[in-house]
C-alpha positions in Angstrom: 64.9 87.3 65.7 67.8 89.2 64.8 68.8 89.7 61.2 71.5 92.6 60.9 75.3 92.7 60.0 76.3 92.4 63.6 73.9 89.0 63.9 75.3 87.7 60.5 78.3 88.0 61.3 78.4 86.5 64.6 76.3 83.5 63.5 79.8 82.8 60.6 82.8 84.3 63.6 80.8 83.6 66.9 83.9 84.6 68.9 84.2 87.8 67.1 83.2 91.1 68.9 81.0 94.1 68.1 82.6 97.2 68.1 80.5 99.9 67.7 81.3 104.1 66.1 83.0 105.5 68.7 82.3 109.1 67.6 78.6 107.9 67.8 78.6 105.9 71.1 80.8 109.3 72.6 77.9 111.2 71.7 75.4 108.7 73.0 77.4 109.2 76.5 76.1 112.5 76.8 73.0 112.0 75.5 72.6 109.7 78.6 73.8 112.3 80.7 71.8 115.0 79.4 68.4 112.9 80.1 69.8 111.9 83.7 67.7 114.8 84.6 64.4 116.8 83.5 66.2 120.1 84.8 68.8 119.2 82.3 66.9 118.8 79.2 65.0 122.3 80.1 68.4 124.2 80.5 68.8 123.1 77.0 65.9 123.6 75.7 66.3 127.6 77.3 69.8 128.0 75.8 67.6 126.8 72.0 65.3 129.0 72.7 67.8 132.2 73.2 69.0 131.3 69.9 66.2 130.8 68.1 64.9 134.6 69.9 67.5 136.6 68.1 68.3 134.6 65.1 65.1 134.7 64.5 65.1 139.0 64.2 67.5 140.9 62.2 66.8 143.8 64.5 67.8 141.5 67.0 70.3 139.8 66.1 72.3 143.5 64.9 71.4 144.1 68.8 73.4 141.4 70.2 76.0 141.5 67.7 77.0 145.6 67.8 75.2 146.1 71.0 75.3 150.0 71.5 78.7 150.6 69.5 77.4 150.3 65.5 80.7 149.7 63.9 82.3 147.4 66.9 81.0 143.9 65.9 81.3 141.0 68.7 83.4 138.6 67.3 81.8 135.5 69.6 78.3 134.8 68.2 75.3 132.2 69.5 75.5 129.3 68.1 72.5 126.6 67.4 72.4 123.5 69.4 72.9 120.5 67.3 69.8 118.8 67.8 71.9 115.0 67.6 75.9 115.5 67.8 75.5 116.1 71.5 79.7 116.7 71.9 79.0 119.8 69.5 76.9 121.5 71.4 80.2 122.9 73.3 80.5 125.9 71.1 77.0 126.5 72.4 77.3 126.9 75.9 80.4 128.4 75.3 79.3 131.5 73.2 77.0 132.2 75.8 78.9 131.7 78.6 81.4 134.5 77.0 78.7 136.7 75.8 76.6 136.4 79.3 76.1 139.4 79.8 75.9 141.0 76.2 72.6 138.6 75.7 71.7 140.3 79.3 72.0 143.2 78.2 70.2 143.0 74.5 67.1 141.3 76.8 66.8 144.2 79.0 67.1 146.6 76.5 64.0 144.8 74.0 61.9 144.7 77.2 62.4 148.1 78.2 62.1 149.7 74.4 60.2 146.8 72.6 56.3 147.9 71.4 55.3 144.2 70.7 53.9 142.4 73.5 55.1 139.3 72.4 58.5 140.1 72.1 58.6 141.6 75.7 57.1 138.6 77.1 59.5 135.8 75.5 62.3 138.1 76.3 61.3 138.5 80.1 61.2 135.1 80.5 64.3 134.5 78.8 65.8 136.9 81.1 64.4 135.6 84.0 65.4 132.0 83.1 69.3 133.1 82.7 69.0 135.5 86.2 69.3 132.5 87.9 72.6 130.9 89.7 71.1 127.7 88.9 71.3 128.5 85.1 75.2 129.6 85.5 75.9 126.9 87.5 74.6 124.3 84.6 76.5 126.7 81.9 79.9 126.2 83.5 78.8 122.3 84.3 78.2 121.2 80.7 81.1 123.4 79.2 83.2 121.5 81.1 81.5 118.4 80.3 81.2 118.8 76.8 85.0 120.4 76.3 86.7 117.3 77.3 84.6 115.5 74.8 84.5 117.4 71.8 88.5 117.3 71.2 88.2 113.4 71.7 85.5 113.2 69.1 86.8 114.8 66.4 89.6 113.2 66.9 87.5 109.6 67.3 86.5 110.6 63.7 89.6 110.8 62.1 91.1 108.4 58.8 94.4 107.5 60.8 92.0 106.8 63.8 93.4 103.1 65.2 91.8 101.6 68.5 94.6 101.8 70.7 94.7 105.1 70.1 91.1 105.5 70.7 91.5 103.7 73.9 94.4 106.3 74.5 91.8 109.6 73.7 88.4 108.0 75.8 90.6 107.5 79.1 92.1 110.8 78.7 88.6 111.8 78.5 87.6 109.9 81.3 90.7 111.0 84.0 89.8 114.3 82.9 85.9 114.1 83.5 86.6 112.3 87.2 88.9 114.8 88.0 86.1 117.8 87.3 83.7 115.5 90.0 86.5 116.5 92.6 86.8 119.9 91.5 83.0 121.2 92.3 84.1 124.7 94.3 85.9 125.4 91.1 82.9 125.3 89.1 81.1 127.0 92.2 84.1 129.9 91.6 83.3 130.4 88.1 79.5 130.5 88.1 79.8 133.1 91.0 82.6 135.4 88.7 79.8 135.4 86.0 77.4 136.2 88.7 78.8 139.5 90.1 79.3 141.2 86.2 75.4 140.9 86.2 74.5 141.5 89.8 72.9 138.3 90.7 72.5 137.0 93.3 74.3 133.6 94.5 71.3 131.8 96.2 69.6 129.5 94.6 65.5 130.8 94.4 63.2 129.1 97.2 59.9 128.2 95.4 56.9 127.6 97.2 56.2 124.0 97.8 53.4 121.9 96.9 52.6 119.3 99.5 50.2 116.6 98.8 46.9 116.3 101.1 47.5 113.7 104.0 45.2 112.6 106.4 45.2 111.4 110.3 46.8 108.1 110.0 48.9 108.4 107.0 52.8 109.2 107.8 53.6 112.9 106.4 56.1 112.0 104.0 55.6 114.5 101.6 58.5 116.8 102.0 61.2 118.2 99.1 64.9 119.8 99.9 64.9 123.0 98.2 68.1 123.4 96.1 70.9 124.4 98.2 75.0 124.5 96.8 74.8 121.2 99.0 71.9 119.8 97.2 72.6 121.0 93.7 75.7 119.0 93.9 73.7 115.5 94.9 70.9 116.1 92.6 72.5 117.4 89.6 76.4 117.7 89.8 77.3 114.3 91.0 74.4 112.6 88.7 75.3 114.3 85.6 79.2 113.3 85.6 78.6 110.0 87.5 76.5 109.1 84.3 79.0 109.7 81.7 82.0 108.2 83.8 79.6 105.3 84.0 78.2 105.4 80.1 82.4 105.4 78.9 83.2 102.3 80.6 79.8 100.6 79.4 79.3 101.6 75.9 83.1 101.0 75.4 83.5 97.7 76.8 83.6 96.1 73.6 86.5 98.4 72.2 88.7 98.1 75.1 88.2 94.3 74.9 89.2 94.3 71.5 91.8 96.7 72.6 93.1 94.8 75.1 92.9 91.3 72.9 95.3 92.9 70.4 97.7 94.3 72.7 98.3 91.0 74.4 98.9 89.3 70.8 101.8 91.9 70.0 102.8 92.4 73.7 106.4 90.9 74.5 106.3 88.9 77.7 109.3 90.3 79.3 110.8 94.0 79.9 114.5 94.5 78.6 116.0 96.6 80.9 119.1 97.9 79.2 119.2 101.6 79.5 121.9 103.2 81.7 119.3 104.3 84.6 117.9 101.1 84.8 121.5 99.3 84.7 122.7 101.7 87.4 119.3 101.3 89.7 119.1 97.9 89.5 123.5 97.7 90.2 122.3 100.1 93.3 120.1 98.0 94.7 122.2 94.8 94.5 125.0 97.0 96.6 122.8 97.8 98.6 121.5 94.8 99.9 123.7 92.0 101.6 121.4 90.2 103.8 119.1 87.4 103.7 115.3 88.6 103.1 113.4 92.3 102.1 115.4 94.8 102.6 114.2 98.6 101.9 116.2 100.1 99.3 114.5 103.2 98.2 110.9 105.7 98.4 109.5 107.9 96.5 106.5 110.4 96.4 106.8 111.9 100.6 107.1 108.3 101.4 103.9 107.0 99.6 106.0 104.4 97.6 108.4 102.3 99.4 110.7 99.6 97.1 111.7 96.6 98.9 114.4 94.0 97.2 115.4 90.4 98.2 118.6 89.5 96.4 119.4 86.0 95.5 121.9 85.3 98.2 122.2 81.6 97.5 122.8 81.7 94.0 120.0 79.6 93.1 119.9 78.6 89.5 116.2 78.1 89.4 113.3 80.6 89.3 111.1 78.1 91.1 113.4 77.0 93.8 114.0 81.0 94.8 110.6 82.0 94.3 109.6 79.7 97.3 112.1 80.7 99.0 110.7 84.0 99.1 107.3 83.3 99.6 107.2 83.4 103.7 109.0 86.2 103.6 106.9 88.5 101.3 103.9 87.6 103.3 105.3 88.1 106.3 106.3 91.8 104.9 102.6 92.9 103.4 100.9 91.5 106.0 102.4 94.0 108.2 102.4 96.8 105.7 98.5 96.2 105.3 97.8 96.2 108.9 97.0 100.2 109.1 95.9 101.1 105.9 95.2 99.2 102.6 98.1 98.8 99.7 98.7 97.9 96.4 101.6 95.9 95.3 103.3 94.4 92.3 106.7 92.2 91.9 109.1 92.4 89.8 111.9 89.2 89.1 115.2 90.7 88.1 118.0 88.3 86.3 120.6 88.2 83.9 120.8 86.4 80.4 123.7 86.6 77.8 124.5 84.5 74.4 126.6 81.4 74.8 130.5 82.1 73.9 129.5 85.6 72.9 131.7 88.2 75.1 129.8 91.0 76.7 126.3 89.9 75.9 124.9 90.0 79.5 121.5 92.0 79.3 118.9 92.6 82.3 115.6 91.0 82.4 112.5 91.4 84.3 108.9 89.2 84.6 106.7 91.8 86.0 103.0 91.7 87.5 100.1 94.0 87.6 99.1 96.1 91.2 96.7 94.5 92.9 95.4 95.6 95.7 95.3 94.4 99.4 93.0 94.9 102.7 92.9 93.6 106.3 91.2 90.2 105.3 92.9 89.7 101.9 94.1 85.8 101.1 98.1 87.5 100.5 99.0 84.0 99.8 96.3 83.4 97.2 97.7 86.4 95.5 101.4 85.6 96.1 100.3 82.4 94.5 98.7 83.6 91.0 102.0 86.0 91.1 104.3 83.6 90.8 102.3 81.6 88.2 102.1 84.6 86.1 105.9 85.3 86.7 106.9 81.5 85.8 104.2 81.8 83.0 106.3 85.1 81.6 109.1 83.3 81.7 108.4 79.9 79.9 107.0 81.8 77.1 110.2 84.2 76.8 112.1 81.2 76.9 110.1 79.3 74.2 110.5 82.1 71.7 113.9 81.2 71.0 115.8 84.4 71.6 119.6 82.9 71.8 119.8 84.4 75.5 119.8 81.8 78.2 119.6 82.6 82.0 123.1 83.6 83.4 121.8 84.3 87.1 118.2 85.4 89.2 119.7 88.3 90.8 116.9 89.1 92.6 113.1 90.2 93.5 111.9 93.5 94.1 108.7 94.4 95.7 106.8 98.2 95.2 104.3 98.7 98.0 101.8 101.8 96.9 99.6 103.5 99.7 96.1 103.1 99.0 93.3 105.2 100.1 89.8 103.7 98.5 87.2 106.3 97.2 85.0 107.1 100.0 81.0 108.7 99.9 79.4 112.0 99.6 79.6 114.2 102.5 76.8 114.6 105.6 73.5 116.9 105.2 71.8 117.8 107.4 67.9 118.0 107.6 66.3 121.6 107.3 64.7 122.5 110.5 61.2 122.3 109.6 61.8 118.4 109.0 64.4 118.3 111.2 61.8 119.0 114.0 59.5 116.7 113.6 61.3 114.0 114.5 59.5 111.6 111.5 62.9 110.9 109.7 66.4 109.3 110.1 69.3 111.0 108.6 72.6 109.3 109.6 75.7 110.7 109.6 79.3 108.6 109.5 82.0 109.1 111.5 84.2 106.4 110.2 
């Protein structure tokens, strides 16, 4: 069915995988995003339209550009959308956003001394359009949207461009994208500072709704939210930037598979730990602790991170042997740490190799695993399980590379218990009083 480059060459390399542009998928993210929502395509389609209103009109244009001064030229001029790099259209939103009230103030001055009809109707709607705390909201939305990911596309289209690096850029992108869904009031702050240089008003417009014709036995279930702060944020805010966190991690699944393929071919299974710090920490902790079993030995961030080490009292030559010696013990330990509120925990086996008859060759070595995450009704022994296979597994294959070191001592294992606090939902809204009344609909609300 199929018959392109990607087919051919999966048919001759069927494990190979498809990588697509990154500077084009990026801009396919917010293509996504923009068509999450009709309202969004028409903001664009207004801020074209101002563009293409004074570009179109040297008068115009000298209007917006000198305003009333005729030698003091505006240095921040419109720019045109670009109708497909989607990332681009930053400069956009951001030349009006900074000349707000200049194109304001151009509008209002064509309708008020303008003699063609035609020119004093496009610019009264255009004016009425951008007079609207809806409008300023979306300006300050997708400026922030679109600056996070224009840097990371021009950089996505450089020569030098490798894919770790990419992967480096599009989470950087990401983090910073997820942190703006947290930070709503801020955008709310902006939109209103724009707001008060024009004088308009921070509602949002009621419009008078449209309900469909119902009749004596049908339920009347024809009823719209007008847009609220509350309800702009669930029907625009939340949809926009829940669509491009989603769109990154989907359209890029094959790059940071590829990504993640190549950094575990180069990747050394083990962590040399020979710097002063971590030689003094480590010679801390083994001070510190003189008893059988965890013992806390330090925290970190008001308590959120708590380190826990069990040193190798017995002396045991072999990782096995103290690994299940261990075992009960660590359960024991996140069992009870897991009983209030979920964590996440890694491990982290500590020992010592040197060279044979070489003096002073004695180095640190630690087999580390990744957080995982645990809840009231995790299996903890499950995990403690595929932990120590992946610690043994580290091990064998350090071993097998034939480094000269051989294993002088197991000093010890040391467990880092995070706090965990899972994303939760939206918050509660409640029903306007003329639905609210009529006691037709259910509108829960959690406590938990």
């Amino acid at each position: 069915m199929y018959s392109g480059v990607q087919k051919r060459i999966i048919d001759k390399a069927p494990n190979a995988t498809y990588v697509h542009c990154c500077a084009h998928n990026l801009n396919l993210v917010i293509c996504d995003a923009a068509k999450s929502s009709s309202d969004a395509l028409r903001f664009f389609e207004t801020i074209q339209s101002i563009f293409n209103f004074f570009s179109s009109s040297a008068p115009r244009w000298a209007l917006l550009a000198f305003g009333n001064e005729t030698n003091d030229i505006r240095k921040k001029t419109l720019k045109k959308l670009c109708p497909t790099r989607w990332e681009a259209r930053h400069k956009s939103l951001f030349a009006l956003k900074e000349r707000f009230v200049d194109v304001l103030k151009s509008l209002s001055m064509i309708l008020l001394t303008s003699h063609k009809s035609d020119e004093k109707i496009v610019s009264k709607s255009l004016k009425n359009s951008m007079e609207s705390f809806e409008f300023v909201l979306m300006i300050c939305l997708w400026e922030n949207i679109l600056r996070s990911t224009q840097c990371v596309s021009k950089m996505l289209q450089s020569q030098k461009m490798n894919i770790q690096s990419a992967c480096t850029f599009l989470d950087q992108a990401y983090q910073s994208i997820s942190n703006l869904r947290d930070n709503f009031k801020d955008i709310l702050n902006t939109a209103e500072l724009i707001c008060s240089k024009w004088n308009i008003p921070t509602d949002f417009k009621t419009k008078r709704q449209a309900f469909a014709k119902h009749y004596f036995d049908e339920v009347d279930g024809d009823r719209r939210l007008n847009t609220t702060k509350d309800n702009f944020k669930v029907k625009f805010f939340f949809p926009i930037i829940d669509t491009v966190l989603f769109q990154i991690r989907r359209r890029f699944e094959g790059l940071y598979e590829v990504a993640i393929q190549s950094r575990n071919d180069h990747k050394r299974p083990y962590h040399t730990e020979i710097s002063n710090e971590a030689v003094n920490t480590k010679k801390t902790r083994m001070d510190i602790v003189n008893t059988r079993g965890f013992v806390k030995t330090a925290t970190s961030l008001s308590n959120k991170v708590n380190w826990y080490y069990m040193k190798n009292i017995d002396n045991l030559t072999n990782y096995s042997s103290f690994l299940v010696t261990s075992k009960s013990d660590l359960i024991k330990l996140l069992k009870s740490l897991s009983t209030k509120n979920p964590i996440i925990y890694n491990l982290k086996l500590e020992a010592t190799y040197d060279r044979p008859h070489v003096d002073n060759s004695a180095e640190n070595r630690a087999f580390k695993t990744s957080a995982k995450e645990i809840f009231m009704d995790t299996d903890i022994e499950a995990k403690i399980d595929i932990d120590f296979t992946n610690l043994m597994s580290e091990e064998d294959t350090y071993t097998s590379k034939g480094s000269g070191f051989t294993l002088q001592s197991i000093d010890g294992l040391l467990l880092g218990v995070y706090k965990y606090t899972p994303m939760g939902g939206s918050s509660y809204i409640p029903l306007p009083n003329d639905i609210k009344n009529k006691k037709a609909l259910i509108n829960p609300q959690n406590t938990d």
